[in-house]
C-alpha positions in Angstrom: 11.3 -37.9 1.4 12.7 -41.5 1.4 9.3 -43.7 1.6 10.8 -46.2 4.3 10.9 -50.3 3.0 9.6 -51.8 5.8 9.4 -55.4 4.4 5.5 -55.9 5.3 2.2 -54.6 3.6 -1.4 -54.7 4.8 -2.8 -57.2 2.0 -6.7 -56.4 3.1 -8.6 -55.4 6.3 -12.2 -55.8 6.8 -14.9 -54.6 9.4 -17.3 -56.9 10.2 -19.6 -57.7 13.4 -17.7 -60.6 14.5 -14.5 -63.2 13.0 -13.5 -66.4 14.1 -10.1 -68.1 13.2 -10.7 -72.1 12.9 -7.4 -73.7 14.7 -7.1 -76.6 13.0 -7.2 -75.3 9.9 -6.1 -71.6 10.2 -8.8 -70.3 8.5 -10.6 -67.0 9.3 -14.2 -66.6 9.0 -15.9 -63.0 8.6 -19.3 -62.1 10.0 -22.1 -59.6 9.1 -19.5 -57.5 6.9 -19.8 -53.9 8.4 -19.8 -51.3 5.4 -23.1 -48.9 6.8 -23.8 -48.2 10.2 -27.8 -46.4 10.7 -27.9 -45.0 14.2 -31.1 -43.7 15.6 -32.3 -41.6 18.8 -35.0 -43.4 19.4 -36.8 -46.4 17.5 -38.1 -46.3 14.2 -41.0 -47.6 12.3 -41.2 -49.6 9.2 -42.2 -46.3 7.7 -38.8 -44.4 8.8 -36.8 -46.5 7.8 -38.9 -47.4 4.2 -38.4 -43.5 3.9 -35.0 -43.2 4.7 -35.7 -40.4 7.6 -33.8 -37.3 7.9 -30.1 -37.7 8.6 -28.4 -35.4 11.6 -25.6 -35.1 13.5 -24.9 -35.3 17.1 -24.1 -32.3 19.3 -20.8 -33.6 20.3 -18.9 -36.4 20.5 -20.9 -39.5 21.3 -20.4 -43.3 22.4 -22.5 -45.9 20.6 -22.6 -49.4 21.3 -21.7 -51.0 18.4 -19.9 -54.2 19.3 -17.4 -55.0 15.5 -13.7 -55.9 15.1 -11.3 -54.7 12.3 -9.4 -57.8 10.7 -6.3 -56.9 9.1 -3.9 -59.6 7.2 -0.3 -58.3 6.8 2.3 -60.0 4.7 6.1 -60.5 5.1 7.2 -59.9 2.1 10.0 -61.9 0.5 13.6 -61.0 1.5 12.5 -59.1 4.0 14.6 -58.7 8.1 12.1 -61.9 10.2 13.8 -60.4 12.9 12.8 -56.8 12.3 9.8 -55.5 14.5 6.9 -53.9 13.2 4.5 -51.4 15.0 1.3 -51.1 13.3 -1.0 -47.7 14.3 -4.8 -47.8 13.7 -6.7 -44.4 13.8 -10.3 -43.8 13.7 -11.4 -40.6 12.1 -14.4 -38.5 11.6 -16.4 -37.6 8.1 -14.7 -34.1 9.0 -10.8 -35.7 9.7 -10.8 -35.6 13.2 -9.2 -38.5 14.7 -11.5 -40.2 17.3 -9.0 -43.1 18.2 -5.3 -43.6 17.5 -3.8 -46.6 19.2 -0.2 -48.3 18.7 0.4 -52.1 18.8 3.5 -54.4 17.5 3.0 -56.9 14.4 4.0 -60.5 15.3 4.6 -63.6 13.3 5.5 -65.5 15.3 7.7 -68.7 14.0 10.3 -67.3 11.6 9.1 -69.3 8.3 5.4 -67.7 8.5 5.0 -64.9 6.1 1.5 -63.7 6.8 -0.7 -63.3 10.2 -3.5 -61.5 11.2 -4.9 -59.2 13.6 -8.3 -59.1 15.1 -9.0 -55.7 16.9 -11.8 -55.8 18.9 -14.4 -52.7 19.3 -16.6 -52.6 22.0 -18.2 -49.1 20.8 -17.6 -46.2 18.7 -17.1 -42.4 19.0 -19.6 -40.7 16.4 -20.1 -37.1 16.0 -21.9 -36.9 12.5 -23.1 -38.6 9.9 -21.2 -39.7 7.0 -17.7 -42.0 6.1 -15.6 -42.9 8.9 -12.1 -44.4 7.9 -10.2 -46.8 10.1 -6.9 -46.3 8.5 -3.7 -48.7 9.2 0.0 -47.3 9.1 3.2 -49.2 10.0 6.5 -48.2 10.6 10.2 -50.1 12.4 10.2 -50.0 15.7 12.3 -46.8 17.1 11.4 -44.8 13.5 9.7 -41.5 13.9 6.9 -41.3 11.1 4.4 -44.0 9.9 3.6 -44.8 6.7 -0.2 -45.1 5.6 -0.9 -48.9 4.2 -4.6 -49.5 4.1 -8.0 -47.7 4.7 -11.2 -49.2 5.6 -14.8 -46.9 5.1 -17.4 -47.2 7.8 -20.9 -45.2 6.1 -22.3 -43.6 9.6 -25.8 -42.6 9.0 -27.7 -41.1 12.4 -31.5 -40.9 12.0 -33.7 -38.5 14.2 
């Protein structure tokens, strides 16, 4: 199968508690980078934690709060359609490969002559069924194609403590 040449790639994407772009100088600005996540059931001493506690899983599918955003930077690349639309897809899966989240939104540029923008996807909490690495992975495909294609993958470390 013909591996579709939309004329945009995912350069880098990050997970991180909270991002600011500066507007007069377009300048993006990561905070608390997100790469482990320790939940707990109730609270834990200095000694839990110092010992690392015993790791489990939750009986089903559970909402945390865990306020973060994804920031994604996507390129035009050169000779590539400005006018073309671009969907991007983000899904949210499990340590096990379940998807927990899939959601669809359009990549814009805006002015013709810009080559790169950003996106700055907001989470106000997380589905979490077990511990272990949960990947936020980004795909894009043309507007009216069928099948995505896989660009980028971010790993969120989930631990749940007892």
């Amino acid at each position: 199968m013909k591996k579709e040449n939309l004329g945009v790639r995912v350069n880098w994407a990050m997970l991180c508690e909270n991002a600011s772009v500066d507007q007069n100088t377009n300048t993006v600005s990561l905070f608390n980078v997100l790469e482990e996540l320790t939940l707990s059931q109730g609270p834990l001493s200095v000694d839990d934690v110092k010992a690392g506690g015993e790791l489990m899983d939750f009986p089903e599918k559970t909402q945390v709060n865990s306020k973060h955003v994804l920031v994604v930077q996507v390129e035009r690349e050169t000779g590539a359609n400005k006018d073309s639309k671009i969907q991007m897809q983000l899904e949210v899966a499990d340590p096990s490969g379940e998807v927990l989240l899939k959601n669809e939104f359009p990549i814009l540029f805006g002015v013709s002559d810009v080559s790169r923008t950003r996106a700055i996807i907001s989470f106000d909490g997380m589905l979490v069924t077990k511990s272990g690495k949960y990947t936020y992975t980004i795909s894009t495909k043309s507007v009216g194609a069928k099948i995505y294609t896989k660009q980028y993958s971010v790993i969120l470390d989930v631990k749940i403590r007892k």
